[in-house]
Structure formats: structure tokens, C-alpha cells
N, CA, C and O atoms as a GROMACS GRO file, in nm:
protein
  460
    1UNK      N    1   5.604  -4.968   0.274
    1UNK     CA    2   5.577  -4.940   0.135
    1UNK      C    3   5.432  -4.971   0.104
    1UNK      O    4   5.362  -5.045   0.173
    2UNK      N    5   5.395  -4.912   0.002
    2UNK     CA    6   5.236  -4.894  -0.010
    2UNK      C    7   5.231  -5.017  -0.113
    2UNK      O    8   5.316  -5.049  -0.196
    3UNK      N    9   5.083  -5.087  -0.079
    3UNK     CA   10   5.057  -5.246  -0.162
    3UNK      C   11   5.086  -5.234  -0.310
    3UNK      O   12   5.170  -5.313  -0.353
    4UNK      N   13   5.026  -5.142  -0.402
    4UNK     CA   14   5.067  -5.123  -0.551
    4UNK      C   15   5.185  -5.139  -0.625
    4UNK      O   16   5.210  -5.186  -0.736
    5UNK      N   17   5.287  -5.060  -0.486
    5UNK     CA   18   5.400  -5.000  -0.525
    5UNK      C   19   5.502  -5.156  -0.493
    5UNK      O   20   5.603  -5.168  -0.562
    6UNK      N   21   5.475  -5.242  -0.413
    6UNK     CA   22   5.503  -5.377  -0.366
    6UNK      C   23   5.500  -5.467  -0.487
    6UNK      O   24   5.591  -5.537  -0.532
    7UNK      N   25   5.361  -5.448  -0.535
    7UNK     CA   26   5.290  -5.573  -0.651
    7UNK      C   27   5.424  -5.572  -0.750
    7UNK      O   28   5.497  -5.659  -0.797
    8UNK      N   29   5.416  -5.412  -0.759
    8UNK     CA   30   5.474  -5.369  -0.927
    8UNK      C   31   5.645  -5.418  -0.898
    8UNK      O   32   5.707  -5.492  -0.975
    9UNK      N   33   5.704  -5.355  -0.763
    9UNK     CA   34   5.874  -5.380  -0.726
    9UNK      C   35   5.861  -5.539  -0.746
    9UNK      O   36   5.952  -5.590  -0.811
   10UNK      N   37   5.749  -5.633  -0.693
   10UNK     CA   38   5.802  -5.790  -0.690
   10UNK      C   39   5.719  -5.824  -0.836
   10UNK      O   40   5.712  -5.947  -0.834
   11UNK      N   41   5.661  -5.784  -0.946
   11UNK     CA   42   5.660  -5.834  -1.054
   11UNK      C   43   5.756  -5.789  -1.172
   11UNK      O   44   5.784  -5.866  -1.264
   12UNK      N   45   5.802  -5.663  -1.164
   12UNK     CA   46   5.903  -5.651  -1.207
   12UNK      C   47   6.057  -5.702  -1.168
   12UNK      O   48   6.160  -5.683  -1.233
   13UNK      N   49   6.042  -5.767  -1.054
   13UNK     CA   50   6.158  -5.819  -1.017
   13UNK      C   51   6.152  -5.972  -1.073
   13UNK      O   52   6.256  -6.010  -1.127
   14UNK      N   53   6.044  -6.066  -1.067
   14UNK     CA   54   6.000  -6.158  -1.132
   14UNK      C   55   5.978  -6.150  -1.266
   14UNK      O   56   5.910  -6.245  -1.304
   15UNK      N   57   6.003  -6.089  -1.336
   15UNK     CA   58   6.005  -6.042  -1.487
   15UNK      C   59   6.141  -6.062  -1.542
   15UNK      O   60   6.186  -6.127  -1.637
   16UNK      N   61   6.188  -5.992  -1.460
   16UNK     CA   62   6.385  -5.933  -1.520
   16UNK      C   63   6.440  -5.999  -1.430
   16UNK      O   64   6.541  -6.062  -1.465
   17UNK      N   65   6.401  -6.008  -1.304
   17UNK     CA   66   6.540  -6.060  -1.216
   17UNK      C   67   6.506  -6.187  -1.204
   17UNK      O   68   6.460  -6.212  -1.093
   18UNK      N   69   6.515  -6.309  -1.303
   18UNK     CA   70   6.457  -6.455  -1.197
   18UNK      C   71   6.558  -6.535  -1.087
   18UNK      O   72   6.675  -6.559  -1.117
   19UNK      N   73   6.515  -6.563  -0.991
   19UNK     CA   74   6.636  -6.614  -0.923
   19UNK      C   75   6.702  -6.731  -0.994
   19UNK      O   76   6.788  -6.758  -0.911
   20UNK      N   77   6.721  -6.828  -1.104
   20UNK     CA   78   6.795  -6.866  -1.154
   20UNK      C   79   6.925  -6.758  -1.218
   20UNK      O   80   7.041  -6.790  -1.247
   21UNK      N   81   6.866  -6.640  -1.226
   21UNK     CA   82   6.995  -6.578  -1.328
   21UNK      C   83   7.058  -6.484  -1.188
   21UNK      O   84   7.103  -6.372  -1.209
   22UNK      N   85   7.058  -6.539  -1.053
   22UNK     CA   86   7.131  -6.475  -0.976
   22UNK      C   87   7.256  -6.436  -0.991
   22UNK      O   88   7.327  -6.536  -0.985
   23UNK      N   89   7.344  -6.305  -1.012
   23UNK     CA   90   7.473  -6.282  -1.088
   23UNK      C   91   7.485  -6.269  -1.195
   23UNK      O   92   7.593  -6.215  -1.218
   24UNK      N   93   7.408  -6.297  -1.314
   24UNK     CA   94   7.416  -6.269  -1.441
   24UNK      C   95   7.398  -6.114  -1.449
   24UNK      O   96   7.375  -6.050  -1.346
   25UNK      N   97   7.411  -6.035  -1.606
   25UNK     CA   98   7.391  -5.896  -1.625
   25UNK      C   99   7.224  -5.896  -1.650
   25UNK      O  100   7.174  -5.999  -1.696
   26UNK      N  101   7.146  -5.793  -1.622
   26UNK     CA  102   6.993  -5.778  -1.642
   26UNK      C  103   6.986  -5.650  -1.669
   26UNK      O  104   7.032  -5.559  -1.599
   27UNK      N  105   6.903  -5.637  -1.814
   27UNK     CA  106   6.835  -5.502  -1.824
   27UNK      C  107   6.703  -5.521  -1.828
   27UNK      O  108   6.640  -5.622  -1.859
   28UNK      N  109   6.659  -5.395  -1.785
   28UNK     CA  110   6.507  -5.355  -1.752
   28UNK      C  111   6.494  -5.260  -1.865
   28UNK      O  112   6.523  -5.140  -1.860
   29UNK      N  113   6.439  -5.334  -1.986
   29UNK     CA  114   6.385  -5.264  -2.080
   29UNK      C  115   6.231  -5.228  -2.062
   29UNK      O  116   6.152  -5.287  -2.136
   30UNK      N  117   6.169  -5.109  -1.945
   30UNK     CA  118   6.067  -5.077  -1.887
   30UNK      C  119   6.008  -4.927  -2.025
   30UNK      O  120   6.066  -4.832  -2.078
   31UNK      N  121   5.899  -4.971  -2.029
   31UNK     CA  122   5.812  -4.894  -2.153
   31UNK      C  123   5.673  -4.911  -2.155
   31UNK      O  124   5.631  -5.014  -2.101
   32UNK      N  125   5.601  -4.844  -2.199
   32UNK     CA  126   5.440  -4.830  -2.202
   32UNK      C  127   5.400  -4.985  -2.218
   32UNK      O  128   5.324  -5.048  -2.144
   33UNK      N  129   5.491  -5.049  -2.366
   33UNK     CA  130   5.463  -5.234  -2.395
   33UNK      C  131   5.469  -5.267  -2.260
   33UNK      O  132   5.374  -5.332  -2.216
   34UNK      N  133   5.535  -5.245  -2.206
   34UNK     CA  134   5.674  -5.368  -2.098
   34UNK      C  135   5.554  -5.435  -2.038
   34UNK      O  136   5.514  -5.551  -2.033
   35UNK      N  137   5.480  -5.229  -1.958
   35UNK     CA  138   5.397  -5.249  -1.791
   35UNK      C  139   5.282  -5.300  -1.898
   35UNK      O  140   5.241  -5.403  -1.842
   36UNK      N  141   5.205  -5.286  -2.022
   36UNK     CA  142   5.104  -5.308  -2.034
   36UNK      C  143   5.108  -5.458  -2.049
   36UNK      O  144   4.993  -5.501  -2.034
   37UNK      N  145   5.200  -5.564  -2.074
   37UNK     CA  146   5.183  -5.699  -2.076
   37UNK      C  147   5.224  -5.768  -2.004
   37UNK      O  148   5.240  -5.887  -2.029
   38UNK      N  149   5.262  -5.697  -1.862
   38UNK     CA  150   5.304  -5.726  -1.688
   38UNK      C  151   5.179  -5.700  -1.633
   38UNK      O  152   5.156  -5.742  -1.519
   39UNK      N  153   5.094  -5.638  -1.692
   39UNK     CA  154   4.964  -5.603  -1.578
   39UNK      C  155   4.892  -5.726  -1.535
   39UNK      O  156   4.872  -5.753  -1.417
   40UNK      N  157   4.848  -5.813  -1.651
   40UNK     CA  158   4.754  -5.891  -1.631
   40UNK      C  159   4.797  -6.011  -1.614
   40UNK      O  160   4.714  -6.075  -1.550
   41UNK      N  161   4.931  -6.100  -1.655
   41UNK     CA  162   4.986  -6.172  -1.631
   41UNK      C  163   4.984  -6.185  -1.457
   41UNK      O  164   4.944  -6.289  -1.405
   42UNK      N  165   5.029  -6.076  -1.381
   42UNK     CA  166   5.075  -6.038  -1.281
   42UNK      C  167   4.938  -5.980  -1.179
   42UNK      O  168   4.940  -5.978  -1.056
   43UNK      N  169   4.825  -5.935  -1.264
   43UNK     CA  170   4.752  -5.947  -1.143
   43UNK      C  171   4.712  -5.779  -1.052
   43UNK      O  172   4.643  -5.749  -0.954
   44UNK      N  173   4.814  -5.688  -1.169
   44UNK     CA  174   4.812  -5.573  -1.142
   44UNK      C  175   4.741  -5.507  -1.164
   44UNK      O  176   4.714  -5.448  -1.059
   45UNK      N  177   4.678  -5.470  -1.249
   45UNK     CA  178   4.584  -5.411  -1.328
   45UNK      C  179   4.514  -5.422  -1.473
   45UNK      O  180   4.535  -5.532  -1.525
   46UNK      N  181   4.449  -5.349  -1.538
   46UNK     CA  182   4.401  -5.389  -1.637
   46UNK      C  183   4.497  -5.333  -1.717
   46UNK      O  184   4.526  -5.221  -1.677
   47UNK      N  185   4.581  -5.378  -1.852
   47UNK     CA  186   4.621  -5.362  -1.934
   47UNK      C  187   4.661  -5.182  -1.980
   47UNK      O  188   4.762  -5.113  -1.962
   48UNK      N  189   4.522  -5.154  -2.045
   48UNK     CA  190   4.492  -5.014  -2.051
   48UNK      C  191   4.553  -4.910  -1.939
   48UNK      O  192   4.615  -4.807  -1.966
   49UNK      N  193   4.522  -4.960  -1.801
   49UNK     CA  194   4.616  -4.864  -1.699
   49UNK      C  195   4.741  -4.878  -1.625
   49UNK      O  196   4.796  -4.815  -1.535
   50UNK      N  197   4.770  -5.001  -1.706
   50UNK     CA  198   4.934  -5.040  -1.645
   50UNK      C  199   5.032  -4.887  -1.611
   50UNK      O  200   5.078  -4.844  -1.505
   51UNK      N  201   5.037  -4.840  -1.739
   51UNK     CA  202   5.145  -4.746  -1.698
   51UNK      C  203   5.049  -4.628  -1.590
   51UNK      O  204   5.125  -4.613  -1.495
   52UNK      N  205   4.935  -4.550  -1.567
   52UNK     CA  206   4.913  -4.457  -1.496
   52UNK      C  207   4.926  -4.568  -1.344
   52UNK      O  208   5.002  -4.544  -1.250
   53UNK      N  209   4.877  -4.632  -1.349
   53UNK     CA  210   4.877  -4.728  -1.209
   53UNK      C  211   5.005  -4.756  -1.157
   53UNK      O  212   5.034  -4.740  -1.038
   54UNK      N  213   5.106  -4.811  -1.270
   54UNK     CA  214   5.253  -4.764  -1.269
   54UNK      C  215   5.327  -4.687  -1.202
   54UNK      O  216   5.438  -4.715  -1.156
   55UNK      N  217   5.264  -4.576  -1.190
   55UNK     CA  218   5.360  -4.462  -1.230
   55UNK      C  219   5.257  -4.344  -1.078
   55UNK      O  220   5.301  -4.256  -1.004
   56UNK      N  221   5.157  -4.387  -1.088
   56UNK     CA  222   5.081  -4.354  -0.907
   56UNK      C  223   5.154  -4.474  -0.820
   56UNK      O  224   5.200  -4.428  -0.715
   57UNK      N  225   5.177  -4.615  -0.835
   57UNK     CA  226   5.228  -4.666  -0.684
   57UNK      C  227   5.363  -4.593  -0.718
   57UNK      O  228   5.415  -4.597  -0.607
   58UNK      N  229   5.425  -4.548  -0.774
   58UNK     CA  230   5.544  -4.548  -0.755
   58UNK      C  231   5.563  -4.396  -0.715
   58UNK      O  232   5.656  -4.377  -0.637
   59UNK      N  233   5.494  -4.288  -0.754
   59UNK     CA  234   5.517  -4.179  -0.693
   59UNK      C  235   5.462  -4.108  -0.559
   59UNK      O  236   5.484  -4.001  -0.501
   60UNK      N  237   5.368  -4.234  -0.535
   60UNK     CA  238   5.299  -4.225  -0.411
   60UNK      C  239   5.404  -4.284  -0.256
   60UNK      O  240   5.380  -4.266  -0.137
   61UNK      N  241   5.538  -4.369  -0.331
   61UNK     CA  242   5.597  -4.361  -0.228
   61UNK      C  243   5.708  -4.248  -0.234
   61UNK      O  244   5.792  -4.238  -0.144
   62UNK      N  245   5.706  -4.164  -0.342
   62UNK     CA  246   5.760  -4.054  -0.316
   62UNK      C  247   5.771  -3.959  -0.273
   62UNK      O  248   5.852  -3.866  -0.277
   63UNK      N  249   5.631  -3.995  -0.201
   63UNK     CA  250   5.556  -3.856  -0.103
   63UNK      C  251   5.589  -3.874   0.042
   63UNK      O  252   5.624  -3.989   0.067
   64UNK      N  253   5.587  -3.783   0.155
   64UNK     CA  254   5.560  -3.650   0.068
   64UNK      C  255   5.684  -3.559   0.048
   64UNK      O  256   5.664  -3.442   0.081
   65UNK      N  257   5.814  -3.588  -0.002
   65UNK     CA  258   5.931  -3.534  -0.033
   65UNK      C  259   5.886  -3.468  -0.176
   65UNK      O  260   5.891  -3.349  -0.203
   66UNK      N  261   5.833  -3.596  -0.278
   66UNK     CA  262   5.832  -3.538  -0.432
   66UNK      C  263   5.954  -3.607  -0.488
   66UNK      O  264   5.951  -3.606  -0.612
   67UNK      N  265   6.075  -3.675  -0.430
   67UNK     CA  266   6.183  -3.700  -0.474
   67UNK      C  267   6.231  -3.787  -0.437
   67UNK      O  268   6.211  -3.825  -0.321
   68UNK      N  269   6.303  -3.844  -0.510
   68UNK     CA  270   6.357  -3.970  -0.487
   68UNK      C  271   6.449  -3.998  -0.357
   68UNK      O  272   6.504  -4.107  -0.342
   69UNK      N  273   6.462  -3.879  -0.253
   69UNK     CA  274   6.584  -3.846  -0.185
   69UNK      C  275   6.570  -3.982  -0.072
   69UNK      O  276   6.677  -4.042  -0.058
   70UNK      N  277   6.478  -4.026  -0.009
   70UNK     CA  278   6.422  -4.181   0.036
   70UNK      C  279   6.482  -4.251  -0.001
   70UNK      O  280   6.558  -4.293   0.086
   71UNK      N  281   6.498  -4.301  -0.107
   71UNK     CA  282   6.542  -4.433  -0.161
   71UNK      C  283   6.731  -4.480  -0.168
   71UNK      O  284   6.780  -4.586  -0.207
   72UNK      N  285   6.782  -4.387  -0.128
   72UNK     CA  286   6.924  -4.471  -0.111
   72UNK      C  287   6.891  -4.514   0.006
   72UNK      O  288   6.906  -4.634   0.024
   73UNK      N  289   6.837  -4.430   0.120
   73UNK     CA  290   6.786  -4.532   0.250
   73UNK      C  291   6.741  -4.662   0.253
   73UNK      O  292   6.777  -4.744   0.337
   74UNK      N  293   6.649  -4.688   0.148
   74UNK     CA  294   6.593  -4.821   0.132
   74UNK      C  295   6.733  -4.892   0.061
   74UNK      O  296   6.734  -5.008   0.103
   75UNK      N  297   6.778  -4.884   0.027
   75UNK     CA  298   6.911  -4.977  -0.087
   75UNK      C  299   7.013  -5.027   0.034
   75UNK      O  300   7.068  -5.138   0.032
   76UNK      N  301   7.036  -4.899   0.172
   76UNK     CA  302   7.151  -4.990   0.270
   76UNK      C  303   7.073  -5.094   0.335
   76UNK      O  304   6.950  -5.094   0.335
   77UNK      N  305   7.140  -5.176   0.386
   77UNK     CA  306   7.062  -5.310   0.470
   77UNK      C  307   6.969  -5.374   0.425
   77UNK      O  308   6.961  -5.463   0.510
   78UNK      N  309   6.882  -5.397   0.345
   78UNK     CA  310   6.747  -5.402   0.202
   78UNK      C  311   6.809  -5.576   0.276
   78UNK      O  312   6.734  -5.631   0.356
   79UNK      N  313   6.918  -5.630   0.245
   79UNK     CA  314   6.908  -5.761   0.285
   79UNK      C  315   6.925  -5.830   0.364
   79UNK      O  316   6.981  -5.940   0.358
   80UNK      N  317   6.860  -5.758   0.483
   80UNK     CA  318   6.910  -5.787   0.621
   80UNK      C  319   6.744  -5.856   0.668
   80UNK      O  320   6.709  -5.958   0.727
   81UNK      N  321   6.648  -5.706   0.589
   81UNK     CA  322   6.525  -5.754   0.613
   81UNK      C  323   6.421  -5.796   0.473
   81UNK      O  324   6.299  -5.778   0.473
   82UNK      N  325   6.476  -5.836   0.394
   82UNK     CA  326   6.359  -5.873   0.325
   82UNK      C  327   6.472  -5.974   0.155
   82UNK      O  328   6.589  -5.963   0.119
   83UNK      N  329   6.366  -6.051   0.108
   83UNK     CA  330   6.439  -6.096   0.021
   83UNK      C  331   6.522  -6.035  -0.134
   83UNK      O  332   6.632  -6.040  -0.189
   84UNK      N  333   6.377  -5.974  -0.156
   84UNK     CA  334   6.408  -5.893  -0.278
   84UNK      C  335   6.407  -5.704  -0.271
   84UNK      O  336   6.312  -5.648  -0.216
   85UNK      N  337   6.499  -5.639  -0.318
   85UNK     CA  338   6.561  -5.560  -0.339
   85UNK      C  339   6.453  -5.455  -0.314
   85UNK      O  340   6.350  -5.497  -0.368
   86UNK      N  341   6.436  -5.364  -0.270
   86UNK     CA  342   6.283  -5.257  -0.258
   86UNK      C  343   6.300  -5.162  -0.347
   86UNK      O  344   6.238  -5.066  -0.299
   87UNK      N  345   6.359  -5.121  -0.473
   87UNK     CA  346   6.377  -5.019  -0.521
   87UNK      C  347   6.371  -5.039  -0.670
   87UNK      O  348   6.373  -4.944  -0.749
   88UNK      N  349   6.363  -5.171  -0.708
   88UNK     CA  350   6.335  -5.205  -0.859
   88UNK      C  351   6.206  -5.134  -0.924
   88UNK      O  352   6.198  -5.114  -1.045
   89UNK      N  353   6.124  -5.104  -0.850
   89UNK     CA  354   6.006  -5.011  -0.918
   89UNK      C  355   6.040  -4.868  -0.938
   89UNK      O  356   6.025  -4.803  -1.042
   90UNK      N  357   6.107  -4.812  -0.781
   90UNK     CA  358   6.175  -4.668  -0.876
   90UNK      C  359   6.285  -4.682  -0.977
   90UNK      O  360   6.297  -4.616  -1.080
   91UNK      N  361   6.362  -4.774  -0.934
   91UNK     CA  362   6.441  -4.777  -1.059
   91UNK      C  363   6.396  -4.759  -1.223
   91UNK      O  364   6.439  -4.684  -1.310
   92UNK      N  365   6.254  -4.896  -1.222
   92UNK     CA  366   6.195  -4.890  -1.326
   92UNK      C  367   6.148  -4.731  -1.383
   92UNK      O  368   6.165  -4.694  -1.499
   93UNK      N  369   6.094  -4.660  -1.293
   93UNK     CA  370   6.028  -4.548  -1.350
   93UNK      C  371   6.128  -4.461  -1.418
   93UNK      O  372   6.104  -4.378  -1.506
   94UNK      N  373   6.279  -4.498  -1.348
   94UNK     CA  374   6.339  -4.365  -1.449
   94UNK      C  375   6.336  -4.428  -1.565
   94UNK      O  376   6.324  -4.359  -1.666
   95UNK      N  377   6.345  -4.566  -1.577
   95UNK     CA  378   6.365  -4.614  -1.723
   95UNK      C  379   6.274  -4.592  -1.821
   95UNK      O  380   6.302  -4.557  -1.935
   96UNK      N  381   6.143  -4.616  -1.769
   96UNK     CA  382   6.031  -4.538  -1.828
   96UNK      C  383   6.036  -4.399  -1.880
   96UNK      O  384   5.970  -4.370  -1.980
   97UNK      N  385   6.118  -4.301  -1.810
   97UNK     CA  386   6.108  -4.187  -1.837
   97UNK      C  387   6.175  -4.130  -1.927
   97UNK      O  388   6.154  -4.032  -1.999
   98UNK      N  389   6.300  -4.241  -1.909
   98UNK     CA  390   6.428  -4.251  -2.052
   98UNK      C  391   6.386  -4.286  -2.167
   98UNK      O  392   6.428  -4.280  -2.282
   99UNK      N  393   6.282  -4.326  -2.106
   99UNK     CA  394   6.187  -4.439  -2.303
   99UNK      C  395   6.146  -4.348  -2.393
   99UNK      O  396   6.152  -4.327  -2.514
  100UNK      N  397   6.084  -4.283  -2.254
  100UNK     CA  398   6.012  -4.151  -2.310
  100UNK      C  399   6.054  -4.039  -2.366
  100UNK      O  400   5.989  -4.010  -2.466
  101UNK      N  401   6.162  -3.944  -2.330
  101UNK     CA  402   6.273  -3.883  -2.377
  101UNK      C  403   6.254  -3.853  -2.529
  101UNK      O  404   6.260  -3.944  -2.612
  102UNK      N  405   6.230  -3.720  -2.565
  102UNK     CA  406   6.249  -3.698  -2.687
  102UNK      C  407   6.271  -3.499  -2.718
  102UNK      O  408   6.268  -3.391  -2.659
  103UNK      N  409   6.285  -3.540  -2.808
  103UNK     CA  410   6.443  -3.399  -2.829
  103UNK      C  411   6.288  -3.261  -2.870
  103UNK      O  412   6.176  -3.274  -2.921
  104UNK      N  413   6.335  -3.190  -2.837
  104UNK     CA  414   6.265  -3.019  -2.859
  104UNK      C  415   6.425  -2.934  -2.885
  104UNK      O  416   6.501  -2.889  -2.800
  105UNK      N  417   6.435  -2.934  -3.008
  105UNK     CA  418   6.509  -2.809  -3.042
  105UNK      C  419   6.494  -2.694  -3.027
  105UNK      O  420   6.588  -2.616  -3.037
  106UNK      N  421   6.344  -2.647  -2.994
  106UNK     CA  422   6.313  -2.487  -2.972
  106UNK      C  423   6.378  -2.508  -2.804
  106UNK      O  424   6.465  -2.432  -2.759
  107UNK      N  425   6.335  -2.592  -2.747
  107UNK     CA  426   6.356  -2.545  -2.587
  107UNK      C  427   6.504  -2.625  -2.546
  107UNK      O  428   6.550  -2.636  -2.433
  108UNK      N  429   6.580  -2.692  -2.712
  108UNK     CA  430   6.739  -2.670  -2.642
  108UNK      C  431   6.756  -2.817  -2.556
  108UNK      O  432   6.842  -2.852  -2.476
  109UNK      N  433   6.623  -2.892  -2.616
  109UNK     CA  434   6.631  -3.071  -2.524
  109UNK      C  435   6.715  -3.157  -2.609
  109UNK      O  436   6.658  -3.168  -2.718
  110UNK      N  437   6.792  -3.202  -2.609
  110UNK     CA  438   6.824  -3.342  -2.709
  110UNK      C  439   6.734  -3.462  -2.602
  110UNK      O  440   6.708  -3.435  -2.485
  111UNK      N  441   6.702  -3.575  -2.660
  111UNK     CA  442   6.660  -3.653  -2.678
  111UNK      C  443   6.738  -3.789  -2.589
  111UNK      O  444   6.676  -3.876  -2.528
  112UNK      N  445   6.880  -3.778  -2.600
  112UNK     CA  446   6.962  -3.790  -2.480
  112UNK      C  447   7.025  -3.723  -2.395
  112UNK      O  448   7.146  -3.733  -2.374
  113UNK      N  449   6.924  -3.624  -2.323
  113UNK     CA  450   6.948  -3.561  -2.216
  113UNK      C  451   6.950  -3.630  -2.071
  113UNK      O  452   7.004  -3.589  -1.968
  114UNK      N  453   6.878  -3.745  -2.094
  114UNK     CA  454   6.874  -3.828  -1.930
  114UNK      C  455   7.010  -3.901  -1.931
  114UNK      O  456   7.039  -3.962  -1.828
  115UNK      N  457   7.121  -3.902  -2.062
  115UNK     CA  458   7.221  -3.983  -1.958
  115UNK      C  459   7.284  -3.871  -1.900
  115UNK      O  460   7.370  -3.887  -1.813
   0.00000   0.00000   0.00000
């Protein structure tokens, strides 16, 4: 996995997942706020480019498919070799994309079309 795309999966996992709440329920309420006040805390980037910086490590390991079709691969065995989970950053991005979500009646979108 590419270094960006690493930073962002283990600070977002340190954000939402802390290992005290091992087993508890966790949502990833991921949004333009979320990444812009994870950047600098965390070491990621500057504020201002949280989400494009965001949103390049994370589609840069989507290449070169374009699609997410990779990543159930990463989810079997994930704890055989490593501690934390490798997929919390794509995860994050759909959530991002759900944030984003908003309805066009000419082109027939509702607004909750991503569930």
C-alpha cells in the first residue's frame, strides 16, 4: 500500500477505532470537517488539502483497476499479517461520498441514492 494511503487508513483508524473501544459499535462520520481537522493533528497534510490528499491516497490504491474490486482481497487474512485493518480509508471514502450525495430532480437522483 502506498505511504499516504497508510497515514490516512492508521489515522482514521486512531480517530474512530481506539483500541480501548475494542468491540464496541463505531461510526465513521467521514466529511470535508472530519479530514480537514485529522490533517494536522495527524501529520497528514495541511488542513486546506485534507480532503484532495484524501481522496488521491485513496484512489491511487485503486489503480490501476479504477475500482474497488482489490479490496475484499485485502479484508481476508488482514489479521494474520498486520495489526490494524487495511481498508478503513476506502471504507472512509464511500462515506465521504455519502456526505456528499445530493438529489437532482432533472437527472432523476434522490439524495439517498447511495443506500
Amino acid at each position: 500500500m502506498n505511504g499516504p494511503y497508510e497515514a490516512w487508513n492508521r489515522a482514521l483508524i486512531q480517530e474512530y477505532f481506539p483500541r480501548g473501544n475494542r468491540g464496541r459499535l463505531a461510526y465513521l462520520p467521514v466529511d470535508d470537517d472530519e479530514l480537514e481537522a485529522m490533517a494536522e493533528p495527524y501529520a497528514l497534510c495541511a488542513p486546506a488539502d485534507a480532503v484532495n490528499d484524501f481522496t488521491a491516497a485513496v484512489l491511487a490504491e485503486l489503480r490501476p483497476a479504477g475500482s474497488f474490486a482489490r479490496f475484499p482481497r485485502m479484508v481476508t487474512g488482514w489479521r494474520k499479517v498486520r495489526d490494524e485493518p487495511p481498508y478503513v480509508a476506502a471504507l472512509a471514502l464511500c462515506v465521504l461520498a455519502a456526505a456528499r450525495m445530493a438529489s437532482d430532480p432533472t437527472a432523476g437522483i434522490a439524495s439517498s441514492n447511495y443506500y
